[in-house]
C-alpha positions in Angstrom: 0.0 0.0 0.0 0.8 3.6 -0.4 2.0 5.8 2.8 -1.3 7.7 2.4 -3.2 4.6 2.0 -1.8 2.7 5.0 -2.5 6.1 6.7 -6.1 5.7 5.9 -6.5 2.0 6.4 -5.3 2.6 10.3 -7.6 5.4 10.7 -10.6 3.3 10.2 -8.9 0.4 11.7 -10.0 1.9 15.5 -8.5 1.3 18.8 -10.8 -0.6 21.6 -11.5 1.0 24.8 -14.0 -0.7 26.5 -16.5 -3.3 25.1 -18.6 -2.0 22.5 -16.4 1.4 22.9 -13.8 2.3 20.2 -11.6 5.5 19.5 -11.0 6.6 16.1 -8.6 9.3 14.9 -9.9 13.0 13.2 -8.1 13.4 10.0 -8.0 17.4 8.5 -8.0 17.3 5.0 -8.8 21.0 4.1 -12.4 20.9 4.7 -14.2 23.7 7.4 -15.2 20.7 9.5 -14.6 16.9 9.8 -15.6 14.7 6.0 -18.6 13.0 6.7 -16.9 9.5 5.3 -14.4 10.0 7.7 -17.2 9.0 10.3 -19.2 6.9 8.0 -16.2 4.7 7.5 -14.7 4.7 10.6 -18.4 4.1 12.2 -19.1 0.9 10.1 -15.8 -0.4 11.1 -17.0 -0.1 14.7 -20.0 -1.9 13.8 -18.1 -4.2 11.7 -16.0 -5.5 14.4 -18.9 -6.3 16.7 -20.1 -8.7 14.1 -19.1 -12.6 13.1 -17.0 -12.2 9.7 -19.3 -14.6 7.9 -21.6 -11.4 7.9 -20.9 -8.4 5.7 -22.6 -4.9 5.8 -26.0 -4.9 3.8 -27.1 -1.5 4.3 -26.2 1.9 6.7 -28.4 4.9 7.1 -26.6 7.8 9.3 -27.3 10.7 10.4 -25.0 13.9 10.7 -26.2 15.7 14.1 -22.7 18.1 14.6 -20.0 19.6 12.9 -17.2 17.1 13.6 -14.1 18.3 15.2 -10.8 17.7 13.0 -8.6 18.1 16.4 -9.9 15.8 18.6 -10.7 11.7 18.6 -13.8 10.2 17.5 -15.7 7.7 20.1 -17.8 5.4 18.5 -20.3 3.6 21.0 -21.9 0.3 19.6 -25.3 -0.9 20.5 -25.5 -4.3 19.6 -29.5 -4.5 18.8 -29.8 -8.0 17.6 -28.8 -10.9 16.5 -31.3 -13.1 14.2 -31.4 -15.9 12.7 -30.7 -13.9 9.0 -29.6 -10.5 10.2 -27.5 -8.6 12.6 -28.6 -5.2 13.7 -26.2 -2.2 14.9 -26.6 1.0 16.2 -23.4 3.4 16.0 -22.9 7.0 18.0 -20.3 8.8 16.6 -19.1 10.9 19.8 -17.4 14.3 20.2 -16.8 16.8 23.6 -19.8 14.5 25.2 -22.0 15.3 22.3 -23.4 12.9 19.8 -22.1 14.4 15.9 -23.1 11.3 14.2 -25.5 8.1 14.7 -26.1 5.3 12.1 -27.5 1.8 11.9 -26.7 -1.1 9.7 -27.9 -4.1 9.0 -25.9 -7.3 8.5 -26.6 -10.9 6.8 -24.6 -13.6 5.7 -24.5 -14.7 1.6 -27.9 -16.2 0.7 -29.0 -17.0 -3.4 -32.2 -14.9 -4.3 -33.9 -13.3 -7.5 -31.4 -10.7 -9.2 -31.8 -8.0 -11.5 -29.6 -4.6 -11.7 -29.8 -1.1 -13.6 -27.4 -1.0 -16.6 -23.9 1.0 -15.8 -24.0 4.0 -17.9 -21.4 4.2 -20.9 -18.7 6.2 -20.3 -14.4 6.6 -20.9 -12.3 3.8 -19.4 -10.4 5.2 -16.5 -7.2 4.5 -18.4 -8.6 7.1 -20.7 -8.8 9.7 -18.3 -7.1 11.9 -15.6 -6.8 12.5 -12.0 -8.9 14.7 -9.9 -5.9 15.8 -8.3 -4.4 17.0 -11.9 -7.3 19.0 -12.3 -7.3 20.5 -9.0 -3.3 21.6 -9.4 -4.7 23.4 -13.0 -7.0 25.6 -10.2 -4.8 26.1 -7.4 -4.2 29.7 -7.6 -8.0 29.5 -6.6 -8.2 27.9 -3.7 -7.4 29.5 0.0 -3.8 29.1 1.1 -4.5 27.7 4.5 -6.3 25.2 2.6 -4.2 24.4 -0.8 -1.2 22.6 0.9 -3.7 19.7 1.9 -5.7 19.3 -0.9 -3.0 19.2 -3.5 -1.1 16.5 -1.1 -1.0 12.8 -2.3 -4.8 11.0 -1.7 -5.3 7.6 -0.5 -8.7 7.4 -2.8 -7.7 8.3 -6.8 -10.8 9.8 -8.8 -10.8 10.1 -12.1 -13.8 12.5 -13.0 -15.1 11.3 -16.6 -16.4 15.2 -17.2 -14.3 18.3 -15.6 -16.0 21.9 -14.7 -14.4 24.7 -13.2 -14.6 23.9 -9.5 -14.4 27.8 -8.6 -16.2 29.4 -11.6 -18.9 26.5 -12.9 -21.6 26.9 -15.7 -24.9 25.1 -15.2 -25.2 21.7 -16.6 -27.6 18.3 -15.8 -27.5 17.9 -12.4 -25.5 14.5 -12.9 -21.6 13.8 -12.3 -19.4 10.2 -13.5 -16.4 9.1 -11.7 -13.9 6.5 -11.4 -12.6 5.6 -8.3 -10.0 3.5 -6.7 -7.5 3.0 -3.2 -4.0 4.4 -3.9 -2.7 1.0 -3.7 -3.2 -2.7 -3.2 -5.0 -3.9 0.3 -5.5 -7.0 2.0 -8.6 -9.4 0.9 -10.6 -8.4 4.0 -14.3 -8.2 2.6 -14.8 -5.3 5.9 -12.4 -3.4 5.1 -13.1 -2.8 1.5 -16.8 -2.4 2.6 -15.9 0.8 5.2 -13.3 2.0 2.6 -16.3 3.0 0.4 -18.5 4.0 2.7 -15.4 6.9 3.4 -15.5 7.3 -0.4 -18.7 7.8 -1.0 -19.1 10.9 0.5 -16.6 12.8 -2.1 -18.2 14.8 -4.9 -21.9 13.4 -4.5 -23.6 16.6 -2.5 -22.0 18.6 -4.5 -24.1 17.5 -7.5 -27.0 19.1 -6.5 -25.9 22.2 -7.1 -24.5 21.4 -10.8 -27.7 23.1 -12.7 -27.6 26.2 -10.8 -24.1 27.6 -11.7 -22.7 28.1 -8.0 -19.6 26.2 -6.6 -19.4 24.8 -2.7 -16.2 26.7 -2.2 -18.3 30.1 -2.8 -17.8 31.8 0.3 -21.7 32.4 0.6 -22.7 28.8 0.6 -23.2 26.4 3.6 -22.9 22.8 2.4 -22.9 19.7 4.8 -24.4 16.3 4.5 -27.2 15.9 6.8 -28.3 12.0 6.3 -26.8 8.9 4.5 -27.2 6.0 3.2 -25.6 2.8 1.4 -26.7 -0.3 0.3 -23.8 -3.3 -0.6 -24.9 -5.6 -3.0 -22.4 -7.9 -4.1 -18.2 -8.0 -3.1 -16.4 -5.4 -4.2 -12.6 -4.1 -4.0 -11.9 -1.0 -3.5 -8.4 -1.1 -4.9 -9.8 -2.0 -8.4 -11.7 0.8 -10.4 -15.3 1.6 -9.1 -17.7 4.1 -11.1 -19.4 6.3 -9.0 -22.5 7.6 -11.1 -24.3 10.3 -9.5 -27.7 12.3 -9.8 -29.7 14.9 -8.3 -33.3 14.5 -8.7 -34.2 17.4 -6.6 -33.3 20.8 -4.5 -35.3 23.0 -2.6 -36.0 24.4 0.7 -32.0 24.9 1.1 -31.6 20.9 0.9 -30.2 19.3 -2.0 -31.1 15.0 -2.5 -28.9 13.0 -4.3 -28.3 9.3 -5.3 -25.5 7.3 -6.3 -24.7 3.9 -8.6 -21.6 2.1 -7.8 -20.4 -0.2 -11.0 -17.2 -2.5 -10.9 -15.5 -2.8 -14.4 -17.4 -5.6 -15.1 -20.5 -3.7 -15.2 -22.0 -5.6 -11.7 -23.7 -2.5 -9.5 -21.4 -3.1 -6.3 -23.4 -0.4 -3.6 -26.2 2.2 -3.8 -25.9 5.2 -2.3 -28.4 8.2 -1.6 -28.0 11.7 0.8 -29.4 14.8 1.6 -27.6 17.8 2.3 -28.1 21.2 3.2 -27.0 23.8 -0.2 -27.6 27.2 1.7 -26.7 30.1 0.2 -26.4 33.4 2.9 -26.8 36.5 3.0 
């Protein structure tokens, strides 16, 4: 694995504290508060390790309460809910200062055969075909704020590839709809968990910012307030997260300062991997 990559694989990795209890690192990278798939990953890995192995992560729908901290440890208190015959049920507070910032649950269930059917994955360029997000972001960077420039040109654990490019300071309206590769920065051990928290953490990049695509108006204005408020992911079949995923997003509707968005998650083969959908708050002040 990369540096960056180990880097990230330990912060989701947790430390124990007490049963049920575990401590998870706060990562800054550049953003005005904690990423929300900083928590979301390192909260299914919480829940993850409260479960038998022979049960991987179905679904996960969170909440975001608080502005996390970027300064201070994470605890993550598990409620172990149930264990059925099927399914395994956890409930996971995301704690900050005493306060909750966070709360999720997912749902867990061994491999069982059943009816399938999938949506089609949209047709876009190979990955090979394309460039880096960070590329991009280095042809901006007179743009963005110096405090905030030396950590988001540094090297990044997760590479996206974005199939289309608009000006991330200066946009023009277009379809409220966004294609990206994905991938980890490196190779990672065949733990089915791990790559299942890994894109939970993943998932959160680019997606709320969709929903503000067809109106012109970029999240780094300084009059906009943009944070996720809910989340939610559904796994459907093994995936790796060091092999290219697309991530192909949508924005069906906006109003009332909130912004709803969904997401498709395709492996190369064309399988849909995960589901994802999110509401956020798109406020524009003053």
């Amino acid at each position: 694995m990369s540096t960056v990559l180990d880097d990230l694989v330990a912060l989701l990795s947790l430390e124990s504290i007490e049963e049920n209890l575990y401590r998870g690192r706060s990562q800054d990278l550049g953003f005005p508060q904690l990423f929300g798939g900083h928590v979301l990953g390192q909260a299914l890995s919480a829940a993850s390790q409260t479960v038998d192995a022979s049960r991987q992560v179905h679904s996960l729908h969170g909440y975001f309460l608080r502005p996390g901290d970027v300064t201070i440890p994470v605890v993550y208190e598990v409620d172990r809910v149930r264990d059925g015959g099927s399914f395994t049920t956890r409930r996971v507070t995301a704690i900050q200062k005493g306060k909750p910032i966070f709360f999720c649950s997912a749902s867990f269930q061994g491999l069982e055969p059943g009816f399938e059917h999938q949506s089609e994955m949209p047709d876009v360029p190979d990955p090979d075909s394309l460039a880096s997000e960070l590329d991009y972001i280095q042809q901006f960077a007179q743009f963005i704020p110096e405090p905030t420039r030396e950590k988001l040109l540094a090297p990044k654990p997760i590479e996206i590839r974005p199939v289309k490019v608009t000006h991330p300071f200066d946009p023009e309206p277009t379809a409220p709809a966004r294609h990206v590769w994905f991938r980890a920065n490196g190779q990672l051990p065949d733990n089915p968990a791990l790559h299942r928290y890994l894109l939970a953490y993943a998932s959160d990049f680019n997606l709320l910012p969709t929903s503000l695509l067809p109106h012109g108006i970029s999240y780094w204005n300084k009059e906009m307030q943009v944070a996720s408020l809910d989340h939610a992911i559904w796994f459907h079949q093994p995936l790796r997260v060091d092999e290219w995923l697309l991530y192909s997003m949508d924005s069906p509707w906006a109003g009332g300062a909130r912004g709803l968005c969904r997401g498709s998650i395709y492996n190369r083969a064309g399988q849909l991997v995960a589901s994802v959908a999110q509401e956020g708050l798109i406020r524009k002040r003053g």
